[in-house]
C-alpha positions as CSV (number, residue, x, y, z in Angstrom):
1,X,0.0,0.0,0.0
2,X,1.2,2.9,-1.0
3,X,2.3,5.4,2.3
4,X,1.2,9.0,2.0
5,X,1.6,11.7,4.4
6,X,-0.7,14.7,5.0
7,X,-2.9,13.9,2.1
8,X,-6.0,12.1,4.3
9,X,-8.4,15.4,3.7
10,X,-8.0,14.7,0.3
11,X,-8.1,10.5,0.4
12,X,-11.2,11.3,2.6
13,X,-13.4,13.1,-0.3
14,X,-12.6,11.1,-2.9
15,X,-13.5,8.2,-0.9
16,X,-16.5,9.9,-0.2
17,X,-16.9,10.3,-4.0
18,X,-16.5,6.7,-4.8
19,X,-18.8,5.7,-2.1
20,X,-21.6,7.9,-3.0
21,X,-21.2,6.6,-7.0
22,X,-21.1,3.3,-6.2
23,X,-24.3,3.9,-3.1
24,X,-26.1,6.1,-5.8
25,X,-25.3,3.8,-8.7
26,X,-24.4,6.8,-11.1
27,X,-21.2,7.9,-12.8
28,X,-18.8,10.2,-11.4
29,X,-15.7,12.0,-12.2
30,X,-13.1,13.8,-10.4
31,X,-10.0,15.7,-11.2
32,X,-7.2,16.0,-8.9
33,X,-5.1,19.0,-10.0
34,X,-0.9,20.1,-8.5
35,X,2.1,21.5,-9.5
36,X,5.1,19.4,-10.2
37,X,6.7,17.3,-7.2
38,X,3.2,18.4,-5.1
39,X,2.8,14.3,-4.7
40,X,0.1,13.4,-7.4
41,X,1.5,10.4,-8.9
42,X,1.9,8.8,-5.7
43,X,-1.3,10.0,-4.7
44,X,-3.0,8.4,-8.2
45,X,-1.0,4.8,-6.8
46,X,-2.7,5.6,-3.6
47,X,-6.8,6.6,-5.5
48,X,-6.0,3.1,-7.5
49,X,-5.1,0.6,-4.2
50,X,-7.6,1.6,-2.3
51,X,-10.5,1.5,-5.0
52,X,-8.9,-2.1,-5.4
53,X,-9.0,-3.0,-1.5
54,X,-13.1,-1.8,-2.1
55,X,-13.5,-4.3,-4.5
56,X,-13.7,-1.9,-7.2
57,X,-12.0,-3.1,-10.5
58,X,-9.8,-0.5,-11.0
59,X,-7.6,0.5,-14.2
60,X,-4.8,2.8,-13.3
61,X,-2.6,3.9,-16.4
62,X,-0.4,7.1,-17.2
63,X,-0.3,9.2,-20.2
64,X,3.1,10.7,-21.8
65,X,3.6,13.8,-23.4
66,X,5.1,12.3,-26.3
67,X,2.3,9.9,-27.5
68,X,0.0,13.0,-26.9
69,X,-1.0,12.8,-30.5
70,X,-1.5,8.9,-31.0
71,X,-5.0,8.4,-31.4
72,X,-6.7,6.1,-28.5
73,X,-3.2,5.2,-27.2
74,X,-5.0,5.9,-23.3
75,X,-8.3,3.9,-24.2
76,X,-6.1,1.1,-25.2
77,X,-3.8,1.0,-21.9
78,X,-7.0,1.7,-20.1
79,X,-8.7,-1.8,-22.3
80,X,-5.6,-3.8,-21.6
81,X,-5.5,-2.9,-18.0
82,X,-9.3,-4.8,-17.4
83,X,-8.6,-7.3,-19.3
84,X,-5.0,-8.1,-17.8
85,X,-7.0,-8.5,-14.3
86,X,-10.0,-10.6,-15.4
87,X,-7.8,-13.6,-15.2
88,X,-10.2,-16.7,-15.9
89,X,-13.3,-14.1,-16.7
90,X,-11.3,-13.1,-19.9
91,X,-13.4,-14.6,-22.4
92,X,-16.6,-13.6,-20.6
93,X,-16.4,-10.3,-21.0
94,X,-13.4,-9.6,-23.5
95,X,-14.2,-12.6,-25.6
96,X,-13.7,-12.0,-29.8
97,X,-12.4,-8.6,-28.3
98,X,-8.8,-8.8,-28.7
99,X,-8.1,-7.8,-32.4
100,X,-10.8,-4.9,-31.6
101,X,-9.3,-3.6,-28.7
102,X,-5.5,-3.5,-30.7
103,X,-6.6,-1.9,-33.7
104,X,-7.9,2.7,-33.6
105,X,-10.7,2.5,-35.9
106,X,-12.5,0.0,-33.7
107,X,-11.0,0.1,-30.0
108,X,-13.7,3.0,-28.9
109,X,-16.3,0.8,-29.9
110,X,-14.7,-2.1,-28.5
111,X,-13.9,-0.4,-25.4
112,X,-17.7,0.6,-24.8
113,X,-18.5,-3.0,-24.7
114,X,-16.2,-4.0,-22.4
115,X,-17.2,-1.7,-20.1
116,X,-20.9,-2.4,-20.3
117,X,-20.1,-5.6,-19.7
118,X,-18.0,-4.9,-16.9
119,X,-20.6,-2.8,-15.1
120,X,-23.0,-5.2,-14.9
121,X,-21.2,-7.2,-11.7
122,X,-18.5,-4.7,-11.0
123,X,-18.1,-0.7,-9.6
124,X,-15.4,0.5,-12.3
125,X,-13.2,2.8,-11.8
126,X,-10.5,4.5,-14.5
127,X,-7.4,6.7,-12.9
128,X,-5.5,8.4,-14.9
129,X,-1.8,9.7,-14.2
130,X,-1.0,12.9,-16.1
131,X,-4.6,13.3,-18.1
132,X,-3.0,16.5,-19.3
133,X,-1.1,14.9,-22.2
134,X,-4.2,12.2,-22.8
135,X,-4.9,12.1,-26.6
136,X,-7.9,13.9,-27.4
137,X,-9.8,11.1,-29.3
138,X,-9.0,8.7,-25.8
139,X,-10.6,12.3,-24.0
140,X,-13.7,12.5,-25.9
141,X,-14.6,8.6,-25.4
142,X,-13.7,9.0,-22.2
143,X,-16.9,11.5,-22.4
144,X,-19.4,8.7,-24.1
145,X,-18.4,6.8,-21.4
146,X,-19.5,9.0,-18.6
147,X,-22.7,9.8,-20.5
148,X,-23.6,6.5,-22.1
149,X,-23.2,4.9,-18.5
150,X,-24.4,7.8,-16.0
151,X,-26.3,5.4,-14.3
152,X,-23.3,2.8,-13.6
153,X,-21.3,2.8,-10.9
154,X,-18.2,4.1,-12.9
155,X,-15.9,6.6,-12.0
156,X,-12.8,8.6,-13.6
157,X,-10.2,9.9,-11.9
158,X,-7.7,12.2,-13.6
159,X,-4.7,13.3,-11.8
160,X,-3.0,16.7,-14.0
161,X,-0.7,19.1,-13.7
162,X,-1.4,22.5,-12.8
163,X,0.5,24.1,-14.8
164,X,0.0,22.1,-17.9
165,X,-4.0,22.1,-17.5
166,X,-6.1,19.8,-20.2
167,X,-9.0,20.4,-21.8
168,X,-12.3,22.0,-20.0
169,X,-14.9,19.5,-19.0
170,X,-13.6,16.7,-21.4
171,X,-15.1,14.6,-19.4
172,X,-17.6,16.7,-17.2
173,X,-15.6,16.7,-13.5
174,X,-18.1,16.7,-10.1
175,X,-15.5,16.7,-7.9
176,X,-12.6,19.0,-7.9
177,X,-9.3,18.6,-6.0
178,X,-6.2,20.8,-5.2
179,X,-3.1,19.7,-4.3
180,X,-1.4,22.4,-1.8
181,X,2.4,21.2,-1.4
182,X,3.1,19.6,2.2
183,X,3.8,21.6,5.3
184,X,7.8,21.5,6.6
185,X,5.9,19.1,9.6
186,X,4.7,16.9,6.7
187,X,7.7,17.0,5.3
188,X,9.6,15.8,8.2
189,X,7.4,13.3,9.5
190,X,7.7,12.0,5.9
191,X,11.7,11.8,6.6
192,X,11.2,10.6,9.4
193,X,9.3,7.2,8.5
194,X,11.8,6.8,5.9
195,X,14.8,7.2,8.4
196,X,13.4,4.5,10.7
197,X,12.4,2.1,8.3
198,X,16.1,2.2,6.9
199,X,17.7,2.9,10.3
200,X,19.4,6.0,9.3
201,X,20.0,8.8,10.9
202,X,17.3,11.4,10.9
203,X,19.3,15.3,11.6
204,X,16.8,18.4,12.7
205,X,17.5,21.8,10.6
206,X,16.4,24.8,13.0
């Protein structure tokens, strides 16, 4: 499990979030926003474990500014992440799926399927590391999602940059989230845990 410090305001609301989707059965989306270094990757780890640990099936990938232009290349990671967990259920919900799902004229359509399928025994969740540089044809099915399956517990978490924002409401976001950088007593306490777990020594700067 991945160890954060000083974020549990913002792990408390967007539990919150995914509890109320899942309680409400309805689709929800939320976008956590900080600067570089503010903790948001390890923060997206953290979103994707503990959706996991609440038995939601959760597909965490990342997004790179360099492939920013290839055409679905999220909604496939996002596609091979569900299908790499469904272990024995492959071929019940990805079955005659596969050559779909690899080829950019038909992976939106096949990724719709899979996720309809998906909903109808499981509370989904997609987190998304660096949405900012997401391509904008994975972005706008992204959006049929939401609105195709507003009344599925499925939820989208994308984690961007400040500085670099992404598109306006591509998805529509409910939930809002700014990362403020840790306090110096975060900051040490975070030292701290590392110090004693390696037994090294831990020096106070006045």
């Amino acid at each position: 499990m991945t160890t954060l410090v000083g974020r549990d305001d913002e792990l408390a609301r967007i539990g919150d979030a995914l509890a109320s989707a899942r309680a409400a059965r309805v689709a929800t989306a939320l976008k956590v926003t900080g600067d570089p270094g503010a903790g948001k990757t390890a923060l997206f780890h953290r979103i994707a474990e503990d959706a996991a640990a609440a038995n939601w099936l959760a597909s965490a990938v990342d997004c790179h500014r360099i492939q920013s232009g290839l055409p679905f290349v999220t909604a496939r990671r996002i596609a091979q992440s569900f299908v790499d967990q469904l272990g024995d259920q492959r071929e019940r919900y990805a079955g005659g799926l596969d050559e779909a799902l690899k080829d950019a004229a038909s992976v939106g359509e096949a990724l719709l399927r899979l996720t309809e399928g998906l909903l109808l025994d499981f509370s989904v969740l997609v987190a998304i590391d660096d949405a900012q540089w997401m391509d904008a044809e994975s972005r706008e099915l992204l959006d049929q999602l939401m609105r195709s399956f507003s009344d599925r517990p499925l939820a989208l978490a994308l984690i961007e940059r400040s500085d670099e924002p992404g598109p306006l409401d591509v998805p529509a976001v409910t939930h809002n989230i700014a990362l403020q950088r840790l306090t110096p007593c975060c900051i040490h306490r975070t030292c701290a845990r590392v110090c004693t777990r390696h037994r090294l020594p831990l020096v106070r700067v006045l």
